[in-house]
C-alpha positions, 0 to 999 in steps of 0.5 A: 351792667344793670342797666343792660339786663333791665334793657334786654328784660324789656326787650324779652318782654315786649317781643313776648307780649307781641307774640302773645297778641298775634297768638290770640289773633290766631286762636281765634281763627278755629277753622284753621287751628282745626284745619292744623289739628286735623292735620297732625292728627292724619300725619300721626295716622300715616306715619304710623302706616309708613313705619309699618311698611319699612323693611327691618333694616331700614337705615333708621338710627342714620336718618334720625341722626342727620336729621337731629344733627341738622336742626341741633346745627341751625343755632342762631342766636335771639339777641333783640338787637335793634338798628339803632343800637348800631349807633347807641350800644356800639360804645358800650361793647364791653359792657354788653357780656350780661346782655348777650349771655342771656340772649345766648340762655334764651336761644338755647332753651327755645331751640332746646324745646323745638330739638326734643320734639323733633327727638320725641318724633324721631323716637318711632322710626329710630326703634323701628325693628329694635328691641333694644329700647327703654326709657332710659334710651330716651333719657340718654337722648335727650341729654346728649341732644341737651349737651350739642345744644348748648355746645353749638349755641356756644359755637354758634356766638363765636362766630359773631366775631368770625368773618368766613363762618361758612367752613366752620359751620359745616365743621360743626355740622358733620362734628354733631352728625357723628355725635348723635350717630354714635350715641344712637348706634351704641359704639364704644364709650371711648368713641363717644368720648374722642368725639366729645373731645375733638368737639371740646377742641374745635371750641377752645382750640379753633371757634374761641381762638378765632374769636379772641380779639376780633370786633363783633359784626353788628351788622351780621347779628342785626341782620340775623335777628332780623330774619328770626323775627321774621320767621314768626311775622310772616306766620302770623301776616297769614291771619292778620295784617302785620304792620312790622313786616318789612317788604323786599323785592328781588329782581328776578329779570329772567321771569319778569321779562316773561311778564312784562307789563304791555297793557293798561287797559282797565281789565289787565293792569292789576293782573299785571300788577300781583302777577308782577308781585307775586314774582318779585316780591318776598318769598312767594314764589320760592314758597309757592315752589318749595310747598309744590315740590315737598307735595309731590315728593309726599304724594309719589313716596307715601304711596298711601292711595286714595287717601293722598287726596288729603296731601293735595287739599293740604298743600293747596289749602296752606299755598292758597293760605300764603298766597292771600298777603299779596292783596295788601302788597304796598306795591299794587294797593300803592297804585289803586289811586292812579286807576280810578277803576272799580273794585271788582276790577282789581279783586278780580284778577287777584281771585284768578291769580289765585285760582290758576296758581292753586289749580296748576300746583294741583296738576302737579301734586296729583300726577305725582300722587297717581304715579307714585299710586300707579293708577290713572283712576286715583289721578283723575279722583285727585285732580277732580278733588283739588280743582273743586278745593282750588276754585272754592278757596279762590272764589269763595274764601278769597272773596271774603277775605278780601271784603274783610280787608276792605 
């Protein structure tokens, strides 16, 4: 038993000091830790505004409450697991209760951290248009938000020993939906304390009595693990080359039969190459899509007119952010040796990619933000902006972080 706790210490540790190093790397790169700065500042500026413009009943106390409920819910479980614990702590199962019941305490105070700001931010628009509000509202807050934590934590384990986890998570999602609904529109006591009651139920009653007697699915927990160790690589791959970042590639055959590769003439293998990349490999697309859709829904509904010029520059510029780890794919840089051609031919049509793939997201973002604005002047001003951002992030900024990595 000792000796498991030692080892999840060591593993705490080492992932703490991983982290740590990156965080240092970067600190270190203050024009976009000012860039973030600036950013939350805006974002605190025009939330603000937004607040100010709601109605009085705007259905606050619901969207606060699907919100909470939706982070409360993601409750995966840090375990540090590895792969080759598969093979050497398989055996040792029944010994492991100490180790996986500190992994279970270490999720739940980091996701407790990211649950109250998300409650500390909610805080304005769930008063918006009531008095009704004190500090003990937010105490009574936070213990409840404390209290489905720990309860979907739990749960949340349970379901390392269930097979179809897929109905009781939604289960368990519409259970802390009604828990933070009822809480924050002040019902009745006695509807707080059925739904705590039917929540204690499902635990014992339903998640434990599933799990009682079932095998651990190593291989689900591994690959969990896995994807939250992940989360903070591909964050921090966008600062510095991250060697334990592990590449996938997906199929993707409808758009790659779009792209095929027909040429291979020197000036258009290696646009074929990291347009290939960009496609299939990792996130980048879904991310490339995700960052245009959130913009434009941000710049038609904030409504906030010549300003929503900084919701395009900030989309590009963290698209341009993420877009640049396609350099030192393993699958273009692995095929550098078979075309003995020279390097402005390969940085080339990697800063062109990059500048057609952030002048086509601006096109979309500022049609969005001059339809919600209602004025083709305000379309032009933004388009105007983000081509300029565009073309000086590709061939300026681009450039030299490619002469960095060289």
């Amino acid at each position: 038993m000792d000796e498991m706790n030692t080892l999840w210490k060591k593993r705490c540790r080492d992932n703490f000091q991983m982290q740590l190093r990156y965080w240092n790397l970067i600190g270190r790169n203050s024009g976009l830790m000012f860039f973030i700065y600036a950013m939350i500042l805006i974002g605190g500026f025009y939330y603000k505004k937004w607040l100010d413009l709601l109605p009085e009943h705007f259905p606050g106390t619901l969207i606060v409450s699907i919100v909470l409920s939706l982070v409360c819910s993601h409750a995966p479980i840090r375990t540090f697991i590895q792969r080759a614990d598969l093979v050497f702590l398989l055996p040792a199962e029944s010994e492991l209760d100490g180790y996986f019941r500190r992994s279970k305490w270490y999720s739940f105070l980091i996701q407790s951290i990211t649950l109250l700001l998300v409650l500390i931010i909610s805080i304005p628009l769930y008063t918006h248009g009531s008095a009704a509000y004190g500090g003990s509202s937010l105490l009574l807050g936070a213990v409840v938000s404390l209290a489905a934590k720990a309860w979907t934590i739990d749960c949340s384990w349970q379901e390392q020993f269930i097979e179809d986890t897929v109905p009781l998570r939604f289960l368990r999602t519409v259970l802390t939906f009604c828990l933070f609904y009822f809480v924050l529109s002040h019902q009745p006591l006695y509807v707080i304390a059925a739904c705590v009651a039917i929540m204690l139920f499902t635990l014992f009653f339903l998640f434990r009595r599933q799990a009682s007697g079932a095998l651990l699915r190593w291989n689900s927990m591994l690959e969990s693990d896995h994807r939250q160790a992940m989360v903070f690589l591909r964050f921090a791959n966008l600062f510095t080359d991250v060697p334990q970042l592990r590449r996938r590639t997906r199929p993707r055959r409808v758009l790659s039969r779009l792209f095929p590769i027909r040429h291979f003439e020197e000036k258009e293998v290696f646009e074929q190459l990291f347009i290939k990349t960009f496609l299939r490999s990792d996130e980048y697309l879904g991310m490339y899509m995700r960052l245009t859709v959130i913009g434009a829904l941000l710049g038609y509904f904030l409504n906030i007119g010549w300003y929503s010029v900084f919701i395009v520059v900030s989309v590009v510029y963290l698209t341009g952010l993420q877009l640049l780890p396609i350099w030192s794919q393993p699958f273009p840089q692995a095929l550098a040796g078979l075309y003995p051609i020279g390097e402005r031919l390969k940085q080339d049509p990697f800063v062109q990619m990059i500048a057609r793939l952030l002048i086509g997201q601006v096109v979309v973002l500022s049609a969005a933000a001059g339809v919600g604005a209602h004025s083709f002047i305000d379309f032009l001003f933004f388009l105007c902006i983000g081509f300029a951002v565009s073309l000086i992030f590709a061939y300026a900024y681009t450039k030299h972080r490619i002469q960095l990595a060289e």
